[in-house]
Each structure stands twice: as structure tokens, then as C-alpha cells.
Steps between C-alpha positions, in 0.01 A plus 500: 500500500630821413600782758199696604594863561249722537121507499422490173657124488386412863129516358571331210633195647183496823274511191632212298483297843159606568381384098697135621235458793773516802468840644371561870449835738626516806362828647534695838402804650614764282289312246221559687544906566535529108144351439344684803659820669325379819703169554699553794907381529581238760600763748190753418307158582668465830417800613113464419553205679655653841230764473189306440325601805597837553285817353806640398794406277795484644873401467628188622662541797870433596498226664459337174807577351746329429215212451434387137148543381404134544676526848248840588166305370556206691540727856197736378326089453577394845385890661164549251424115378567344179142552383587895480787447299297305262221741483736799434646302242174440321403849518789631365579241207157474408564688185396546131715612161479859421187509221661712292764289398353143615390408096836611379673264793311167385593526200874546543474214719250289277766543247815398680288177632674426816511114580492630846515770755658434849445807712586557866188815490170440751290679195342335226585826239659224260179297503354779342733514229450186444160371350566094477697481829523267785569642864724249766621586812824363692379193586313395162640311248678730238434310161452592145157524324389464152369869408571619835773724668589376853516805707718365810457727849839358638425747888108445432224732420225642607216283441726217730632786733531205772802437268677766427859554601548801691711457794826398578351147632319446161835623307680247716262198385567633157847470476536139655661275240238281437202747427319433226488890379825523489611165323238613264578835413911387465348214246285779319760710473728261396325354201342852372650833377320772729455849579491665848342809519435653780808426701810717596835366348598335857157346555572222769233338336653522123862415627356207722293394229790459242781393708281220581399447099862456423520202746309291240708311237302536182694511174403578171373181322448625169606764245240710560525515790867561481458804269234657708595452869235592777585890653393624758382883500456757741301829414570753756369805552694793511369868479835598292437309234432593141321161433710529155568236282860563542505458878795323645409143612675361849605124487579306802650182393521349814103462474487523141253834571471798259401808669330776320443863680105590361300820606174380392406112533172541281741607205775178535159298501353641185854524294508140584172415395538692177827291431320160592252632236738579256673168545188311468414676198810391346478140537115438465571654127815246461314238561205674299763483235607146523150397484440664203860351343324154591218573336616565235667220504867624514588299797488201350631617123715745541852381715604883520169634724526199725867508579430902502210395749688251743824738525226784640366269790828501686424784788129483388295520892351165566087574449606615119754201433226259570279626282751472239515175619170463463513610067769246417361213680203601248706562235672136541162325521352639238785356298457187664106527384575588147751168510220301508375533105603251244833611387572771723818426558695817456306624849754233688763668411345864612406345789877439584662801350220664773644288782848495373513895535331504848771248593784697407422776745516427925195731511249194472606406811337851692199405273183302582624110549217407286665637201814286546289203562291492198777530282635188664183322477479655124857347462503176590213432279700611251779265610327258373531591154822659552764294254899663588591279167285627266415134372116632391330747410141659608363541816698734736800460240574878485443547866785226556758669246445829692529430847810267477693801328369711715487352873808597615416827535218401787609728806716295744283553739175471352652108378582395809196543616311326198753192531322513867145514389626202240612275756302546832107415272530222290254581301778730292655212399594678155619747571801332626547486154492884435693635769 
């Protein structure tokens, strides 16, 4: 993957991950305040909190400090009762997005499709960004739904307040090694790109979070994969910033975290949204294109648009390169079809100048399995009639000529894995004689 310097390239490369399907939010306060002026920081929270039944506002006193937050809830608990805290709580996260911006928000976030959002908010402001979503708290099960983004309240929320994490005690049962929130957010995090938003550079929850990612020993099992390796992004707001496409982008590569200074989080959302669009645009019509090559019949005629055609897959995002899939396994059994009128021989031998091009390139292997397989099945029919000496003529005569002169140029990896398929079902018994 190339360098990514400045914000201009940042977006591009969130977009292409969020058009592949593995993109997730993770979202915090400063999220929060940027959809609703009255969300309250953790320490604005604290205070509402210490003064809940007093008639008048006031600061917290100093006997608090040099207590953390959690620390000064958890006394204010055990002198006022946890069922204060919780109501306070309620009250004060119990809000809505801004309406004049709340139709704009969806669909930025619509667009970029998050798999999922893990949040550590009380409010439900991303629930109303998001139509077909799926609200869990911190002891639920956090799985992926058809249709559905999983919207994962990691401290709790507000229709569970019994839940939420608040106080240094609850922090404490948060952090313990085996909690389920936390193995689950390290897994997340480790199998997704994401974005934080919402979250100052030194977050305890972001650095916890991705120190705790990088224990996991995942490694890149395909090229794909390999070319476009998860990143992990961190919007930040900063009043200084011109929120320019030329803006400097931070990299930490101890985490593998790009940090990007932004003054207004509504705009990062909607220039990557348009980008997403823009992207999605592109490839819909390339595969709009290769359609219309098939239909016309070029895929199977013409050697120059299908080699043209297979070269373009490689980088192609998953969702598009099975559709592609999708048109040659048409294309190849519509040959097949046509094989079956008296005399049509000559479609044999399209049949395997189709498969013998797909073979050539290591790209069939990121494609749909099915395609592989029924040009094996396809092939070891054709074994059958295959004849390496040339001692008749007829049948698949033609096809035999063309794939001995031209088999060795079946991608090394792409035969190994045929001469697997030939010898673990017996039923491709001839093809033993092809490969």
C-alpha cells in the first residue's frame, strides 16, 4: 500500500475499505457533542452528577482532586446511592441529533455502511443515524447481522442504565482480562479497518484498545489482502484546522494509527461518503461494461477483451469481483450449452481457451470457488475425449491440440491446487490426464 500523506489520500483509502464491506465506528464523546451541542464531556457529566440534588450548580469540591472521574462517581455513589447516578445519567444522555443536519448525517453514514459501531457513549444519537440497526449492550452478544449494523454500547446505555460503566468499580470489572467487552472490541478491531471519532489523540480507551489488537497474530492470507492492509484511523477534532485536503496526516506505527486533525466531523463524513460514491460509481459501470462485452459475446470470441478483463480484476473490492465471477461462470456454461448440438465442436475448444486464460492469472483464486470448480467439472468431461497423440480426429480434437500447447502456462498456483481437486474426488478421474 502506498504512503498515505495527507487527507486527500487518507479518505481515499477509508472509502475503498468501506466499498469492501470491512469498515466499523468506534465513537466516543466528542462524537456525541458534534451531533448535539447539549451532550455533556465525561467531566461536565460528573459534575451534574455531584450536583444532582442541589438547587444550584456548583463546582466540585476539593476534596475530589487528585481523584480520577471514575474514582469521584463511585464516592458521590456510596454518599447519594447508585440509583442517582443512574438517573442523572439518563437525564443528561437522553439526547437527539441536531434536526437540521440529522438527514444529511444518515446519509453519510448510509453510504459508508459500517459493519459495526462499538461506542463507549450512554446515548443512542448513532441509532438515529442509523435506520436498519441493532442496539447491544456490554453483556449481549456482539454478532453480525444480515442487513443490519450492530451498534455495540461497550459502558452501556441508557435504556439498560443498570449497566452502564460509570465508576471506578465498573471501570475496574471492565478492564479484567477475561471480559468479554474487551476481548471483543481487541478482536473487532483487529479484523476491521476503523475510524475513531470522537476521541483525543491519547484516548486511554483508543491506546488500550490497539495495544491490545496488536496482541493477535493474524497475517495476511491472500493478495488482497496483502495489497490493502486493514488501518486504523483516528479523526480528531481540532479547532485549528483547515479541514483541507492537503492536511498533514500523523502515523503511529507502533499501532499502525493514522491521525488526522479535522475542525468539522460532519464534513470528513460527507467527503467520505462522496468518495465511497464515486468509487462505487466506478466499478458498478466496469462491471456494467463487462456485461455488456459478454453479451456481446466478446468474452468468449475475442482473447484480447478477456485477457484485458482478467488483468483488471487484480485489486478489484470483493462484492464487484464476484460478480465478475458471476459473468464468466455464465459465459463458460453457455459454451458448455451450445456444445451440445450435432457438430459443435469448435465450442470445446472456446470453452478451454475461456478456462485456459482464467488459469493463467492467480486472480481466480480471490474469485467465487464455484468458478474454479465448474471448470474442473467442465474439464474432466472433456478428459475423456482428450487424445495428447492426436491418433483421431472429431470430438474435442481441437480442444486437445490447444490445451496441451498451451497448459504450461496455468498459474503455479492455480495448478497446484487443480492437481488437488484431481486427486482428493475420484470422480475427476480425467483429468489426471490433463493436468
Amino acid at each position: 500500500m502506498e504512503e498515505i500523506q495527507n487527507r486527500r489520500g487518507l479518505i481515499d483509502q477509508i472509502a475503498y475499505r468501506a466499498l469492501c464491506g470491512n469498515l466499523g465506528l468506534f465513537t466516543g464523546t466528542g462524537f456525541s457533542i458534534a451531533m448535539n451541542s447539549d451532550a455533556c464531556s465525561f467531566e461536565e457529566l460528573v459534575k451534574k452528577i455531584y450536583n444532582c440534588d442541589e438547587s444550584d450548580s456548583k463546582d466540585i469540591p476539593k476534596k475530589f482532586m487528585g481523584h480520577s472521574f471514575p474514582q469521584m462517581v463511585e464516592k458521590i455513589e456510596k454518599e447519594k446511592g447508585r440509583e442517582k447516578v443512574l438517573d442523572v445519567v439518563e437525564q443528561s444522555c437522553s439526547l437527539n441529533v441536531d434536526e437540521s443536519f440529522l438527514h444529511e448525517m444518515k446519509e453519510y453514514i448510509s453510504t459508508i455502511n459500517p459493519q459495526w459501531v462499538i461506542t463507549t457513549n450512554y446515548d443512542l444519537i448513532m441509532e438515529q443515524l442509523i435506520d436498519n440497526s441493532r442496539t447491544i449492550g456490554p453483556y449481549n452478544p456482539f454478532s453480525i447481522q444480515e442487513g443490519m449494523t450492530t451498534i455495540f454500547h461497550m459502558h452501556g446505555h441508557i435504556r439498560d442504565s443498570q449497566n452502564i460503566v460509570v465508576s471506578e468499580k465498573d471501570y475496574v470489572d471492565l478492564l479484567k482480562v477475561d471480559d468479554y467487552r474487551q476481548m471483543k472490541l481487541s478482536s473487532s478491531l483487529a479484523e476491521s479497518s476503523v475510524i475513531f471519532m470522537g476521541y483525543s489523540l491519547g484516548d486511554i480507551n483508543v491506546r488500550a484498545a490497539l495495544n491490545r489488537a496488536q496482541t493477535y497474530n493474524l497475517k495476511a492470507c491472500d493478495e488482497f489482502e496483502k495489497k490493502y492492509p486493514k488501518i486504523y484511523v483516528q479523526a480528531e477534532y481540532d479547532s485549528q484546522s483547515f479541514d483541507d485536503a492537503d492536511d498533514e496526516v500523523l502515523y503511529d506505527e507502533n499501532v499502525n494509527l493514522y491521525t488526522l486533525k479535522i475542525k468539522d466531523i460532519k464534513r470528513f463524513l460527507k467527503e467520505t461518503s462522496y468518495k465511497v460514491k464515486e468509487y462505487d460509481a466506478v466499478y458498478k459501470q466496469y462491471v456494467a461494461d463487462i456485461e455488456e462485452i459478454k453479451n456481446k459475446g466478446y468474452l468468449k470470441s475475442e482473447k484480447s477483451y478477456r485477457k484485458k478483463v482478467i488483468e483488471s480484476l487484480n485489486g478489484a473490492p470483493p462484492k464487484y469481483l464476484n460478480e465478475v465471477s458471476d459473468i464468466f461462470r455464465e459465459v463458460l456454461v453457455d459454451i458448455w450449452k451450445s456444445s451440445y448440438a450435432n457438430g459443435a465442436f469448435e465450442e470445446y475448444n472456446y470453452f478451454v481457451q475461456v478456462a485456459l486464460d482464467l488459469l493463467q492469472d492467480e486472480v481466480i483464486l480471490s474469485m467465487k470457488p464455484s468458478l474454479l470448480y465448474e471448470i474442473m467439472r467442465k474439464l474432466n468431461s472433456l478428459g475423456g475425449m482428450y487424445d495428447p497423440n492426436r491418433r483421431y480426429r472429431g470430438g474435442a480434437w481441437n480442444a486437445s491440440v490447444y490445451w496441451k500447447e498451451n497448459k504450461g502456462l496455468i498459474n503455479m498456483k492455480v495448478k497446484k491446487e487443480m492437481e488437488c481437486i484431481a486427486m482428493t474426488n475420484h470422480y475427476y478421474s480425467y483429468l489426471n490426464n490433463l493436468v
